[in-house]
N, C-alpha and C positions, 0 to 999 in steps of 0.2 A: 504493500500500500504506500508507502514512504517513496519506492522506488517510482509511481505514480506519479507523484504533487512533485518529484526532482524534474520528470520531463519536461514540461512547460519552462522551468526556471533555466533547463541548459537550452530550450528553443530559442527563448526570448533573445538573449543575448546575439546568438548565432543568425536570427533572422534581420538582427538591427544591423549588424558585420554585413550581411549579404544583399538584403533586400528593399534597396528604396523606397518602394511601395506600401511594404508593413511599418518602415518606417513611419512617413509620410500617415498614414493611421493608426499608429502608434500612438506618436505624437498631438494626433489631433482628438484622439479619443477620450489623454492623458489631460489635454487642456482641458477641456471639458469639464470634465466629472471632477478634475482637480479647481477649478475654477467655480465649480457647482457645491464646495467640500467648504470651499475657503466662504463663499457664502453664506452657507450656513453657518460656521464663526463667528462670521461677522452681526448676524441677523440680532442675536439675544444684546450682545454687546452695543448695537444702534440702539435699540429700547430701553437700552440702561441708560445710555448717555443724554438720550435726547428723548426716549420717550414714545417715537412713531418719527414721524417722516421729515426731514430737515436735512438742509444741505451739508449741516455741520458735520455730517454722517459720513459725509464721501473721505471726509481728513480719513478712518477711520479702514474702509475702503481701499483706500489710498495706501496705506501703508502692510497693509494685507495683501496688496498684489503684485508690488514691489520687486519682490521676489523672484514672480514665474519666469520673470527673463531667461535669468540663470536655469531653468529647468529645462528651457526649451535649448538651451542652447546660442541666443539673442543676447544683443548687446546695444544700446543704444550710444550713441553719437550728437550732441545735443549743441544746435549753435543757436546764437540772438535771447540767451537766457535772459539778456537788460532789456527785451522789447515787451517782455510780462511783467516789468515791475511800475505797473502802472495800479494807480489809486483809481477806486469806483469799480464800477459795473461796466463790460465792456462783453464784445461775442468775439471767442474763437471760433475762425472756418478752419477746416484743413481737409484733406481728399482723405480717403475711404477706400481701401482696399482689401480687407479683410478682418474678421474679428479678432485678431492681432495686433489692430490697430489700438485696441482699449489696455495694451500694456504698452503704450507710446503715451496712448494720454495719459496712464497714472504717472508715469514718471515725468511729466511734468506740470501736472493739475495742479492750479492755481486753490490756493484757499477762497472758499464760497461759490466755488464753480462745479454745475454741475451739466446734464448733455440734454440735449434734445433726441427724444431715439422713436423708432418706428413703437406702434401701440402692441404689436404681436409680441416684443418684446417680455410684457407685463406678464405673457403664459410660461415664461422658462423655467419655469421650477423655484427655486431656493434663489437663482441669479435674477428673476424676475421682481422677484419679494425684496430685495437686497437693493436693486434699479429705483424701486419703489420707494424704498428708507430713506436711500440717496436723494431723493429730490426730483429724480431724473425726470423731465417732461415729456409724455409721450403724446406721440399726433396717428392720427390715420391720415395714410400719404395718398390713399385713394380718393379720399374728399376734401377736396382744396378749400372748399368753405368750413367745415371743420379746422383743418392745418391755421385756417387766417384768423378762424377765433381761438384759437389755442397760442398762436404767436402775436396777437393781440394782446392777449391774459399775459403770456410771456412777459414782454416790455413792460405792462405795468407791476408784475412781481420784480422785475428786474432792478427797478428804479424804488420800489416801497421796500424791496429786503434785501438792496445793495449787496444781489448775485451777478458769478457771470453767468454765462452759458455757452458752453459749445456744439457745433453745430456742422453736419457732415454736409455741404451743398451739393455733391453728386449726388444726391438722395439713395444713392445704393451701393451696392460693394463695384467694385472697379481695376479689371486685373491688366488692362489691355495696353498700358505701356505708358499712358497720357491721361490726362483727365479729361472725365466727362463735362460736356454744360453744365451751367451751375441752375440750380434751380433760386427762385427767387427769395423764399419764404426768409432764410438768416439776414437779407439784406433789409427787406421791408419790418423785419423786427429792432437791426439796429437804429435805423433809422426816425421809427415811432418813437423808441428810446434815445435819440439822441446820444449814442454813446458810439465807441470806435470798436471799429474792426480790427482785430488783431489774425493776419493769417499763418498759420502752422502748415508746413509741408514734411510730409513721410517719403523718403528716399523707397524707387520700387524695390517690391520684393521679388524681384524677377531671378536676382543671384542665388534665393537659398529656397525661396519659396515656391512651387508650378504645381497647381490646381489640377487640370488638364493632366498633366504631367506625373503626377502623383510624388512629387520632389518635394522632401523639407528638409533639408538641412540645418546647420548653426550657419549664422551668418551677423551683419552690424547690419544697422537701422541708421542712415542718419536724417535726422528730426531737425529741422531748421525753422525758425521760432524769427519770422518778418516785421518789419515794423509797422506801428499802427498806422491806422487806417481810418482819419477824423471824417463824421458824419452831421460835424455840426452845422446847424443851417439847412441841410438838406431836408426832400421832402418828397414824395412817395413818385416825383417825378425822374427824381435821379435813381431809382433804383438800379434802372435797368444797364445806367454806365457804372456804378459802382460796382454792379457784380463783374463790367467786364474787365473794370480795372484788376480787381482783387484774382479774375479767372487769370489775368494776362503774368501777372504779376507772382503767381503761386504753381503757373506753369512753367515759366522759365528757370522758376527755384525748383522745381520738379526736376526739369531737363538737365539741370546744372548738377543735382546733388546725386542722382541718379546715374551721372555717366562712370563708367568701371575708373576704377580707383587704380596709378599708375602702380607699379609694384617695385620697391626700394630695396636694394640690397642692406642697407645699413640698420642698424639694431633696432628693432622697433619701441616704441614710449608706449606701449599700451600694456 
């Protein structure tokens, strides 16, 4: 019987050595349920602190999830740290490419910030409940009149309980090398609120990460953190240049941080 429960344990190893694929589900099946683990942790400990549902939660969150990089194998690279040290309420955008992405954002989540996420969300189990603690806002992306009174409500919580919020404007995940249009909605919220846009870009994951491919590897993330982005004075006329500033401007930080990194003979600082 013994000899049993040993096979799985000398598989596991030998199939991670061999086979990119099991990897690649390995990997994703580990985030998951370990992500869905830490969750629940976290759950009793938000009720303690705060009682039910508060942004002050995500600190919390935050430091709870810190961690998984290192599991995965992921490392982050993090530039323009001085363009989030801004006072008030403000929206982060940044592109979307995987749920990956949400250990980019902790490692650099501003205090009192918490996300804008789709409503299916709220059914994930333990990480649902956990979204929910957090503060996190959720929309139905299928009813845009929905979405505009829910980013209505947004702006005025934003400016009454001096949060941020961030906010993915491809509206969906995104592997294809570039970014997608931006959708309107994070522009016409900062905007109502008068507050600045701060854009965040995710270097792709094209080196360690392939969907399609069934490839995950270890690999670096670099995260580059642009300067704000004033919406004072504006008014629901400029939205539609502001997003294309913020697309023009968050693309080329895309294309720039994303090109393959030259490779140095000399000792490496990391």
């Amino acid at each position: 019987m013994e000899v049993l429960w040993m096979v799985p344990l000398l598989l596991i190893p030998l199939l991670m050595w061999s086979s990119s694929t099991f990897v690649f589900y390995f990997k994703k099946c580990f985030y998951v349920a370990w992500m869905m683990c830490l969750a629940l942790m976290a759950i009793p400990l938000c009720i303690l602190k705060s009682g039910g549902r508060d942004v002050e939660n995500m600190r919390i969150i935050r430091s709870l999830v810190r961690h998984v990089k290192y599991l995965l194998g992921l490392r982050f690279e993090v530039s323009g740290w001085e363009h989030l040290q801004t006072e008030g309420p403000y929206v982060i955008i940044s592109n979307h490419q995987s749920s990956l992405d949400v250990l980019g954002l902790m490692e650099i989540l501003p205090d009192r910030c918490t996300m804008i996420a789709k409503k299916e969300l709220i059914y994930a189990g333990t990480v649902g409940l956990i979204c929910w603690l957090g503060g996190i806002v959720f929309i139905n992306r299928k009813k845009t009149s929905d979405a505009k009174s829910v980013m209505a409500e947004a702006a005025k919580t934003m400016l009454d309980e001096q949060i941020r919020l961030w906010v993915f404007p491809e509206g969906t995940r995104n592997q294809r090398g570039d970014l997608l249009p931006f959708k309107k909605g994070a522009f016409h919220l900062a905007v109502q609120a008068q507050v600045p846009i701060i854009p965040v870009v995710f270097s792709s994951y094209s080196n360690f990460y392939l969907r399609k491919e069934k490839e995950f590897k270890s690999g670096t993330i670099r995260l580059k953190i642009l300067p704000k982005i004033d919406t004072k004075g504006m008014t629901s006329d400029d939205v539609s240049s502001l997003s294309d500033k913020s697309f023009n401007v968050m693309r080329s930080a895309f294309l720039d941080i994303s090109a393959p990194v030259p490779q140095s003979n000399g000792p490496s600082r990391h």
